[in-house]
PyMOL commands that place a pseudoatom at each C-alpha (Angstrom):
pseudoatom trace, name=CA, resn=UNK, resi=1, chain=A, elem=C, hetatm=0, pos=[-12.393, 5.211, -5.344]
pseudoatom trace, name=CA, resn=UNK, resi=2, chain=A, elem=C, hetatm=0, pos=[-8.558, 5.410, -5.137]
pseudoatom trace, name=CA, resn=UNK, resi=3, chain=A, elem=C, hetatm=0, pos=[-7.082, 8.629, -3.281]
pseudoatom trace, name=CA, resn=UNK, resi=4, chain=A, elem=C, hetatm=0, pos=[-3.924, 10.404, -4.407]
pseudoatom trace, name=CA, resn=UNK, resi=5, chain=A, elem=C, hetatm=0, pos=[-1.799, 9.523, -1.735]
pseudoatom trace, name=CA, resn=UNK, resi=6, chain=A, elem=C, hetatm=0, pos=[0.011, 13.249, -2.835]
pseudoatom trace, name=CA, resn=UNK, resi=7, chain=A, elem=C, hetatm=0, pos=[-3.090, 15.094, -1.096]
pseudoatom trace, name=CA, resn=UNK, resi=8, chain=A, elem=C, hetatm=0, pos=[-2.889, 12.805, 2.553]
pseudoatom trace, name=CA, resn=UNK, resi=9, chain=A, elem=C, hetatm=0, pos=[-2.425, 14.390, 5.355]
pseudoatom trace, name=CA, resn=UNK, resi=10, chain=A, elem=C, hetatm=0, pos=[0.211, 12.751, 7.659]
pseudoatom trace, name=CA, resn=UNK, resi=11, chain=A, elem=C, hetatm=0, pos=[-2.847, 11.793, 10.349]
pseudoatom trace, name=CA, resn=UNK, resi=12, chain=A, elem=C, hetatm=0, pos=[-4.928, 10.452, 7.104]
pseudoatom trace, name=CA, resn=UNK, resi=13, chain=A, elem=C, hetatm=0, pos=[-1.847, 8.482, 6.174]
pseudoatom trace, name=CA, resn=UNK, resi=14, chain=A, elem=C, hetatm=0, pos=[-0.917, 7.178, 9.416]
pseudoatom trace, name=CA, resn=UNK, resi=15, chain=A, elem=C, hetatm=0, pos=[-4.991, 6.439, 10.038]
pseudoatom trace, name=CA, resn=UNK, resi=16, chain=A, elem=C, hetatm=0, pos=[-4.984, 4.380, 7.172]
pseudoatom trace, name=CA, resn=UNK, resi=17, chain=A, elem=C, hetatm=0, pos=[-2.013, 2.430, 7.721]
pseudoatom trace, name=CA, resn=UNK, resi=18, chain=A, elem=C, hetatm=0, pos=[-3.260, 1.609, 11.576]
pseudoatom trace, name=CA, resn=UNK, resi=19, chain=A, elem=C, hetatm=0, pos=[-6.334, 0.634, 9.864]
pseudoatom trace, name=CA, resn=UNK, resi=20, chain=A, elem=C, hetatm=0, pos=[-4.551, -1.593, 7.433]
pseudoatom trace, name=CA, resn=UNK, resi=21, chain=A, elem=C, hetatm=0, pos=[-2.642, -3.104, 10.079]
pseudoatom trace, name=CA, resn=UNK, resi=22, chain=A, elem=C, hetatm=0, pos=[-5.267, -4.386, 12.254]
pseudoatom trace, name=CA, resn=UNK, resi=23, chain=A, elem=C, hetatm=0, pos=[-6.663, -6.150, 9.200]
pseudoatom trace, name=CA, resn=UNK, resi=24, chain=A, elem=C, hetatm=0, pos=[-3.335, -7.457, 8.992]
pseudoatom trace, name=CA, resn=UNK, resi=25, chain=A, elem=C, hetatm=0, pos=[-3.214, -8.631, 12.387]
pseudoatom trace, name=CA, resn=UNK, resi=26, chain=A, elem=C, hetatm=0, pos=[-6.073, -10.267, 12.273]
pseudoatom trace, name=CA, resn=UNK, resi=27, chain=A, elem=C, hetatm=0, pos=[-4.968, -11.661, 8.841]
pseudoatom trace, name=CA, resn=UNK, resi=28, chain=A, elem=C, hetatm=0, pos=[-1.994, -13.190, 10.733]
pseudoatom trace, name=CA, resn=UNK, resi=29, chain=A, elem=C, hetatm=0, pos=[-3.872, -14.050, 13.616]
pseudoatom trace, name=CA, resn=UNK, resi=30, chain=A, elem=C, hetatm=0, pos=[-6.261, -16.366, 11.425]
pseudoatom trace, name=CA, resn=UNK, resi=31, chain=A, elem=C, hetatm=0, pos=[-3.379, -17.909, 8.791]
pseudoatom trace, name=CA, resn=UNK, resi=32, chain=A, elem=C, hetatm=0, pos=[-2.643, -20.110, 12.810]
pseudoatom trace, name=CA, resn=UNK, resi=33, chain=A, elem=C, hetatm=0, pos=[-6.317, -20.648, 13.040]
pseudoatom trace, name=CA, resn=UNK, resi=34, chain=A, elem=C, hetatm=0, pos=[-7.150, -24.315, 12.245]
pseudoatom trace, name=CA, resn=UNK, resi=35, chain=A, elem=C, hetatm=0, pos=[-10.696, -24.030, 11.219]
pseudoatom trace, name=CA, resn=UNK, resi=36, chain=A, elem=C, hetatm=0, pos=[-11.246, -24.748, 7.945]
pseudoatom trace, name=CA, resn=UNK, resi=37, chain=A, elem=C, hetatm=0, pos=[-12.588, -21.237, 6.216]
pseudoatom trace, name=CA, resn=UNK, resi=38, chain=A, elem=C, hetatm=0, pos=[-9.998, -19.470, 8.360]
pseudoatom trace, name=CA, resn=UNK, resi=39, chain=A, elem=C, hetatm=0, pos=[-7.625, -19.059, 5.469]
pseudoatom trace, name=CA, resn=UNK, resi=40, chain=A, elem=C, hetatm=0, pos=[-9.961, -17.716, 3.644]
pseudoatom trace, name=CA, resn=UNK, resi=41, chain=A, elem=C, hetatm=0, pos=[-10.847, -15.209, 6.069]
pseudoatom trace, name=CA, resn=UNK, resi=42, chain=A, elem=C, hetatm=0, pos=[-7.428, -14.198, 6.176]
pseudoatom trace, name=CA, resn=UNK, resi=43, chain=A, elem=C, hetatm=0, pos=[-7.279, -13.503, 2.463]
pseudoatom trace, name=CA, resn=UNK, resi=44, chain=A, elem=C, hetatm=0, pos=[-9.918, -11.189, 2.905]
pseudoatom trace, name=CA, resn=UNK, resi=45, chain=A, elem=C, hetatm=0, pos=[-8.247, -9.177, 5.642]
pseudoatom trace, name=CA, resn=UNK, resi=46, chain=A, elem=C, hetatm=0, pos=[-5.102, -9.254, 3.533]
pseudoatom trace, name=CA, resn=UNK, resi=47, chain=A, elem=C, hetatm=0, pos=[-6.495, -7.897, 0.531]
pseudoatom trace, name=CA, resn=UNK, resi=48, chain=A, elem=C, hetatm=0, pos=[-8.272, -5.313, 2.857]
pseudoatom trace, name=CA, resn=UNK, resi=49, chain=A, elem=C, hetatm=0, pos=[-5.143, -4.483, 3.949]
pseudoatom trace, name=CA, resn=UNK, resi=50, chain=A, elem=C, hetatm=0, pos=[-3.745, -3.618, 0.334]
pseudoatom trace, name=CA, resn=UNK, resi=51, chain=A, elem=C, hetatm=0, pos=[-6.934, -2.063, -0.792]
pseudoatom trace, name=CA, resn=UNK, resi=52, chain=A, elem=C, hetatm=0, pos=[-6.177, 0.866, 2.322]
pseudoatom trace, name=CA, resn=UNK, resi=53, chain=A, elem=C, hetatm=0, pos=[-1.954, 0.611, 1.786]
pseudoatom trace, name=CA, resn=UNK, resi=54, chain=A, elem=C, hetatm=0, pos=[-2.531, 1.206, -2.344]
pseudoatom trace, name=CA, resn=UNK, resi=55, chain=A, elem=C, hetatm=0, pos=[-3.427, 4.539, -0.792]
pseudoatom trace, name=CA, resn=UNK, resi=56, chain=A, elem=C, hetatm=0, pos=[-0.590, 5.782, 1.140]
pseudoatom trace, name=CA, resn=UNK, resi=57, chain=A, elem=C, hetatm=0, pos=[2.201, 8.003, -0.322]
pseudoatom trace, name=CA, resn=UNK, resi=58, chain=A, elem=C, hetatm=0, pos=[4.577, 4.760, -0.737]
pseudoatom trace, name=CA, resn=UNK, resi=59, chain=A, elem=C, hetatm=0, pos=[6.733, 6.527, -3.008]
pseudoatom trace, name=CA, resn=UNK, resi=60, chain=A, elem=C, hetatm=0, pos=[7.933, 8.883, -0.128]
pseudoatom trace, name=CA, resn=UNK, resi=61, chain=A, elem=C, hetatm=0, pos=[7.222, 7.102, 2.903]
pseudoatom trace, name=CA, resn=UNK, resi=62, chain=A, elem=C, hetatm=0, pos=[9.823, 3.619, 2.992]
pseudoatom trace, name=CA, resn=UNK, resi=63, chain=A, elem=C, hetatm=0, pos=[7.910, 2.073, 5.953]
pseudoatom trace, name=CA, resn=UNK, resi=64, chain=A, elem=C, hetatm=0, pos=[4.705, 2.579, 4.235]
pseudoatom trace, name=CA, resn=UNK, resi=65, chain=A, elem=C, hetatm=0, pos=[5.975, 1.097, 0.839]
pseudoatom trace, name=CA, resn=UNK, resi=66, chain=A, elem=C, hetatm=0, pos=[7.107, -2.239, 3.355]
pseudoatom trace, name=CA, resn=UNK, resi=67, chain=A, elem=C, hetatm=0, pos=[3.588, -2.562, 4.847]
pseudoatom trace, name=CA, resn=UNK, resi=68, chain=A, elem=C, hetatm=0, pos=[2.576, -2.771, 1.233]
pseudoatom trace, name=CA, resn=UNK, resi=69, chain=A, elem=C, hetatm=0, pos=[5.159, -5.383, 0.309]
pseudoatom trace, name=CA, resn=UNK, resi=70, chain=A, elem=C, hetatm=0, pos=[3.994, -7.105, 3.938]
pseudoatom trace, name=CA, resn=UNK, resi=71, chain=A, elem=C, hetatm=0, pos=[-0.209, -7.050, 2.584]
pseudoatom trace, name=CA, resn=UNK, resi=72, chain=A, elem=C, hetatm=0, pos=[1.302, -8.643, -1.183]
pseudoatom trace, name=CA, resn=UNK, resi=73, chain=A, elem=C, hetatm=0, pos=[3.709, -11.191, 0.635]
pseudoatom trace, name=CA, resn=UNK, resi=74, chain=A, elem=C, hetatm=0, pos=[1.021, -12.299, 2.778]
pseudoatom trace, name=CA, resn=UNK, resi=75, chain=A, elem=C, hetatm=0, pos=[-1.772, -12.326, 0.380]
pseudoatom trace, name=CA, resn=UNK, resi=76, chain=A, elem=C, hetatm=0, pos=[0.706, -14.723, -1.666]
pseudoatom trace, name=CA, resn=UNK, resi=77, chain=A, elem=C, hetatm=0, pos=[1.213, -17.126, 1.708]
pseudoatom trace, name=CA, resn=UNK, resi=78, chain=A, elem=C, hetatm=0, pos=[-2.171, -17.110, 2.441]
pseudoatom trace, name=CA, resn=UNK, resi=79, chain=A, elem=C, hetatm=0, pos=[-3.246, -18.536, -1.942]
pseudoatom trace, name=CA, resn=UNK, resi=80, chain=A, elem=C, hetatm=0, pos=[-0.634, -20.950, -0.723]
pseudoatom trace, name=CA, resn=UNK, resi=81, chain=A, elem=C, hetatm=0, pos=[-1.668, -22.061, 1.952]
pseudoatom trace, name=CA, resn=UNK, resi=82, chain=A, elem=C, hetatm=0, pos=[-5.113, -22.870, 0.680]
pseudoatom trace, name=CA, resn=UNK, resi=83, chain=A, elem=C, hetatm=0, pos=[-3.409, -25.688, -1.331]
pseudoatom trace, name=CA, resn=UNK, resi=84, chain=A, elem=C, hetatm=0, pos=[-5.353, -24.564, -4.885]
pseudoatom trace, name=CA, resn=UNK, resi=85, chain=A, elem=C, hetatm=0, pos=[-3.038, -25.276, -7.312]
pseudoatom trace, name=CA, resn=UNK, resi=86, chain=A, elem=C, hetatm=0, pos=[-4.717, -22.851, -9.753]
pseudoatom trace, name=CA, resn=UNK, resi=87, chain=A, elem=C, hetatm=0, pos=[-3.865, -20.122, -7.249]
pseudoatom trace, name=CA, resn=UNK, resi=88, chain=A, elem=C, hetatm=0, pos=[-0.275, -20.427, -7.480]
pseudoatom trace, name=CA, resn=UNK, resi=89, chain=A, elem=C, hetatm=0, pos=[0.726, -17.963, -10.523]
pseudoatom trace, name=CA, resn=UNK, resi=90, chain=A, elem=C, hetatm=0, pos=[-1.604, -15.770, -8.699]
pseudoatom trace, name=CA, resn=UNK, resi=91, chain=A, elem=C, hetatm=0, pos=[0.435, -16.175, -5.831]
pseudoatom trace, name=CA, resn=UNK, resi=92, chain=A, elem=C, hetatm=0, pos=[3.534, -15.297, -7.539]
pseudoatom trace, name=CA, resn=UNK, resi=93, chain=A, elem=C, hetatm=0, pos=[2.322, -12.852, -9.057]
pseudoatom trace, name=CA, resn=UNK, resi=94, chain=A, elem=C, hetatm=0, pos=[1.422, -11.620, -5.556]
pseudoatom trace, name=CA, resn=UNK, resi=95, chain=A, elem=C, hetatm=0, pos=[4.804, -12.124, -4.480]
pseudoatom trace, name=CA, resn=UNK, resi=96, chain=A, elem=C, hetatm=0, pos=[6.448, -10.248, -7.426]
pseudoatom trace, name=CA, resn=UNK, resi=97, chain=A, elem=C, hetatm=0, pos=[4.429, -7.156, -6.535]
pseudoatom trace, name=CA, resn=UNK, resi=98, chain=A, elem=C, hetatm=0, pos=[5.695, -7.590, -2.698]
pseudoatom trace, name=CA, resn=UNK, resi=99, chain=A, elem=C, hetatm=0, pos=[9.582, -8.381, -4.381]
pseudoatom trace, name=CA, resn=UNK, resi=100, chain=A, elem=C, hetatm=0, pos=[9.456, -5.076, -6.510]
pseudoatom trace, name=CA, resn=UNK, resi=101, chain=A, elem=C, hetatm=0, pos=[7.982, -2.671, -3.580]
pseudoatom trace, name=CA, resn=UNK, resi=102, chain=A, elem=C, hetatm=0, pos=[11.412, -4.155, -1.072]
pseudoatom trace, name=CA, resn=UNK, resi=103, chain=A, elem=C, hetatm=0, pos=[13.856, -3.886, -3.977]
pseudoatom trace, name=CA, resn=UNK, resi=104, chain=A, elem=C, hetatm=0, pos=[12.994, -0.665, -4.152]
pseudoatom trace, name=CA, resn=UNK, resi=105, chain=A, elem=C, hetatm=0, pos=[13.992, 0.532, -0.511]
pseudoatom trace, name=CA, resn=UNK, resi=106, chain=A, elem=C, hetatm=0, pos=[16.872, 1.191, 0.454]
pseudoatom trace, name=CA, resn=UNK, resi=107, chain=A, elem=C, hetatm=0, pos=[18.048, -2.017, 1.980]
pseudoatom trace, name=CA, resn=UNK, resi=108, chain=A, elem=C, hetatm=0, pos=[20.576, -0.395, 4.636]
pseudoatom trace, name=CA, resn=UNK, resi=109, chain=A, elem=C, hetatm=0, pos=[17.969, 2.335, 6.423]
pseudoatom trace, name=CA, resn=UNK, resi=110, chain=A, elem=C, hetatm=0, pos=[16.466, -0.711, 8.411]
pseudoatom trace, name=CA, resn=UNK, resi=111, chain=A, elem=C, hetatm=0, pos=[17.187, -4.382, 9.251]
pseudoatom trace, name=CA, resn=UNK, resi=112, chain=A, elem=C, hetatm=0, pos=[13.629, -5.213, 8.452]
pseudoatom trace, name=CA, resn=UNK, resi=113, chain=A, elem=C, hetatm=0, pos=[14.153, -4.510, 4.549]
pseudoatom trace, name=CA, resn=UNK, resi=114, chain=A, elem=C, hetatm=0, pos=[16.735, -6.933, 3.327]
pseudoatom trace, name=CA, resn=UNK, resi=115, chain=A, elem=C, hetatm=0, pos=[15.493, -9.440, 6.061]
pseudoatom trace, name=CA, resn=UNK, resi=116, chain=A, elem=C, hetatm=0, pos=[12.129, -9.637, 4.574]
pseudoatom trace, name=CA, resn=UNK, resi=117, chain=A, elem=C, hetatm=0, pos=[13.129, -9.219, 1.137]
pseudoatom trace, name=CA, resn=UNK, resi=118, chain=A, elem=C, hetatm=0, pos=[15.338, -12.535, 1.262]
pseudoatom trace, name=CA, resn=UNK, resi=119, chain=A, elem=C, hetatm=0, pos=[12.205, -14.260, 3.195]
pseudoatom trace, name=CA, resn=UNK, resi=120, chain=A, elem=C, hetatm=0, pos=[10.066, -12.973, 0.214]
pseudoatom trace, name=CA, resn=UNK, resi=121, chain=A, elem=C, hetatm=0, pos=[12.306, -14.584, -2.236]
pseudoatom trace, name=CA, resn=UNK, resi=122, chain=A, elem=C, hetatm=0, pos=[13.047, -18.296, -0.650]
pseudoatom trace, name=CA, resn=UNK, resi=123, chain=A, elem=C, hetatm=0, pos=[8.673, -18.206, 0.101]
pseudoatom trace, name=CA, resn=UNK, resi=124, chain=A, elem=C, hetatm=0, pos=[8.647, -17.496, -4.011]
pseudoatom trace, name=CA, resn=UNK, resi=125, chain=A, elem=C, hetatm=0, pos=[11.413, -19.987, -4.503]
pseudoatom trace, name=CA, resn=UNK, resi=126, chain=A, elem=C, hetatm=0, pos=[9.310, -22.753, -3.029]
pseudoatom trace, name=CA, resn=UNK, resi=127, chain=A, elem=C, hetatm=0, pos=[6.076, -21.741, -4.468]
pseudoatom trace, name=CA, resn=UNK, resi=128, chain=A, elem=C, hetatm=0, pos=[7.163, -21.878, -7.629]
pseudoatom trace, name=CA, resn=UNK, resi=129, chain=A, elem=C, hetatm=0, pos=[9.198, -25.720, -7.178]
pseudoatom trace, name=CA, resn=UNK, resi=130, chain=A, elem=C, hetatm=0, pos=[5.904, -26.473, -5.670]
pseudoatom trace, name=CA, resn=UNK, resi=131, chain=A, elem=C, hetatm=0, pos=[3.852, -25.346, -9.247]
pseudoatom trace, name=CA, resn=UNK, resi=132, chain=A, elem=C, hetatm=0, pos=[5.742, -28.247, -10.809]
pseudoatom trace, name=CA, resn=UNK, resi=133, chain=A, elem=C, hetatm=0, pos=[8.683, -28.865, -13.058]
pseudoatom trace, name=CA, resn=UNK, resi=134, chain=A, elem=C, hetatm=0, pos=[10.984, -26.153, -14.775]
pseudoatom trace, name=CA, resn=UNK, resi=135, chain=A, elem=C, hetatm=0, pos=[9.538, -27.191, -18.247]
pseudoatom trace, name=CA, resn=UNK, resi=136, chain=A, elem=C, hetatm=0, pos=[5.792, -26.511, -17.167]
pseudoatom trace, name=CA, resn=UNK, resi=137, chain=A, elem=C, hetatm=0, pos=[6.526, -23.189, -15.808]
pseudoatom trace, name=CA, resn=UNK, resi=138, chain=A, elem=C, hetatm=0, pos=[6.744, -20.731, -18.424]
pseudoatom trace, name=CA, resn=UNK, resi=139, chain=A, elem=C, hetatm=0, pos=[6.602, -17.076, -17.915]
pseudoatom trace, name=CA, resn=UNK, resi=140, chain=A, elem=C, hetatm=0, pos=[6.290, -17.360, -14.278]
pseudoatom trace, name=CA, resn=UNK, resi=141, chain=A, elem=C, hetatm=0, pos=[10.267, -18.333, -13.468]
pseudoatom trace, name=CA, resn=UNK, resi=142, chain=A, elem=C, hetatm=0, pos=[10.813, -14.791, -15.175]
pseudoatom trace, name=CA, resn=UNK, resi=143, chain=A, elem=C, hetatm=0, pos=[8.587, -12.575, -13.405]
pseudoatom trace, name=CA, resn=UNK, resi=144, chain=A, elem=C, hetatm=0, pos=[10.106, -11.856, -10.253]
pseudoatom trace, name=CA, resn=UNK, resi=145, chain=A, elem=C, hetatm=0, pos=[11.207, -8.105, -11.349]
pseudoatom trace, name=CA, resn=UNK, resi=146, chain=A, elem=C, hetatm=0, pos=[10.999, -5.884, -14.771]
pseudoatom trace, name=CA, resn=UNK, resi=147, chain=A, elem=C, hetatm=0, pos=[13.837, -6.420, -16.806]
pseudoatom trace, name=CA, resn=UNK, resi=148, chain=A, elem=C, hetatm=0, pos=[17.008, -8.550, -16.443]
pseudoatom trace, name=CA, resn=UNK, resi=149, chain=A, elem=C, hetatm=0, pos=[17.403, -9.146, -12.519]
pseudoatom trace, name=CA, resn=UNK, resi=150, chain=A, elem=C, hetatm=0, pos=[20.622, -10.068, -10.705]
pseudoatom trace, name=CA, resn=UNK, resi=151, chain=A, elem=C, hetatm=0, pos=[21.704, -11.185, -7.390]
pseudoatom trace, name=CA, resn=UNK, resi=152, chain=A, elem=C, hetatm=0, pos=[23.822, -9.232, -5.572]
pseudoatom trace, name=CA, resn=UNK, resi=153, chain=A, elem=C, hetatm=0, pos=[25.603, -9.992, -2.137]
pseudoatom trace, name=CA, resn=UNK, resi=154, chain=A, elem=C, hetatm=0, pos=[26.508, -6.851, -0.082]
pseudoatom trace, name=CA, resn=UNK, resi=155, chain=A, elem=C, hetatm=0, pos=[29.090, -8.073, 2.500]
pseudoatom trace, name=CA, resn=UNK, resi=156, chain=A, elem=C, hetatm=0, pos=[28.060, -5.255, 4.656]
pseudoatom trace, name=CA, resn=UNK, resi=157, chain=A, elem=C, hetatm=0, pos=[24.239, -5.862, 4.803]
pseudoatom trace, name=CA, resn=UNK, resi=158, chain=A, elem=C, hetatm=0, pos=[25.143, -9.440, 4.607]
pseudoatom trace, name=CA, resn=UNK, resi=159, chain=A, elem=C, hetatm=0, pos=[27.272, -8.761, 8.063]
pseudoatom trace, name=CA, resn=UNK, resi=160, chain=A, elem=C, hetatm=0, pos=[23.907, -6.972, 9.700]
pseudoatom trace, name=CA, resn=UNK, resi=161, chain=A, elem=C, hetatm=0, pos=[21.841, -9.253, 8.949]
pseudoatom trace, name=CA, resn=UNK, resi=162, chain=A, elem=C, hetatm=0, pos=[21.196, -8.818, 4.998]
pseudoatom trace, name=CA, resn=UNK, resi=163, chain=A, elem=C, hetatm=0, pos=[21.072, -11.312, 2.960]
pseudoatom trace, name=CA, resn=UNK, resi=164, chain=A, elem=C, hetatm=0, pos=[21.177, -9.884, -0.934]
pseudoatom trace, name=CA, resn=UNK, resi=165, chain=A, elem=C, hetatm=0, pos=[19.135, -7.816, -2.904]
pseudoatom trace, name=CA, resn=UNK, resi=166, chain=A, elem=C, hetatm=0, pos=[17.933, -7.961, -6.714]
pseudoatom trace, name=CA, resn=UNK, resi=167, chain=A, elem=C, hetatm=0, pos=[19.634, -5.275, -8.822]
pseudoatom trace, name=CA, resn=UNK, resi=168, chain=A, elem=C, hetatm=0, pos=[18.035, -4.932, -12.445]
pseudoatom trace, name=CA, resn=UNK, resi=169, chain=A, elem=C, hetatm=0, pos=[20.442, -4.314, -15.030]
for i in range(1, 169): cmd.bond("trace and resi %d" % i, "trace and resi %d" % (i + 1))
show_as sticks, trace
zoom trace
């Protein structure tokens, strides 16, 4: 059952994100594990984590919209890292969903934003060289954001820290 994050109250909200980051955590924790289902594990914690974030008011709270983008970026590291080759579009597709929740922040209200946005993009960047040549690839090179997508250097962010963003148009 999916709640409307409109009728949260602010304890709910901030319940369910410290409940979504402790899956997260332990998500983390388990991607440096070296035992062999430990990946795995950490899938599950990750898509835990996005099952309670889908929740939250993202729309009106920016740090809950990144710890969304954070449970979709690592979801996508962690189908990597299990080395299925099947996995990657879903990967991609995992980072897309991550790509679209930063673009949509306002990339100046916190160092964090454009920082992990540019991580998000190079860890897409070599997942998809690592699906195989530009010919195989299809639809996937052209999914990173709806429409027509362009990069765009900010020389202040770019000064702080920034690196770009993706501006559709």
């Amino acid at each position: 059952m999916k709640l409307d994050p409109t009728v949260l109250s602010p304890s709910d909200a901030e319940a369910i994100d410290a409940q979504a980051s402790k899956f997260m955590k332990r998500g983390i924790h388990l991607m440096n594990d070296a035992q062999p289902d430990a990946v795995a594990e950490a899938l599950d914690c990750f898509e835990r984590a996005l099952e309670l974030r889908s929740r939250l008011p993202v729309d009106t709270v920016p740090l809950f919209r990144y710890g969304l983008a954070a449970c979709w970026l690592n979801k996508a590291d962690a189908l990597i890292r299990q080395g299925d080759a099947a996995q990657i579009p879903v990967a991609l597709r995992a980072y897309d969903e991550g790509i679209v929740l930063l673009h949509a922040l306002s990339l100046g209200d916190d160092a964090r934003f454009p920082r992990r946005l540019a991580i998000a993009l190079q860890n897409r960047g070599l997942a998809l060289q690592a699906h195989g040549p530009l010919s195989t690839r299809g639809p996937l090179c052209r999914s990173v954001t709806p429409s027509r997508s362009s990069i765009t250097i900010n020389r202040r962010l770019y000064r702080t820290g920034g690196i770009c963003w993706l501006r559709s148009g």
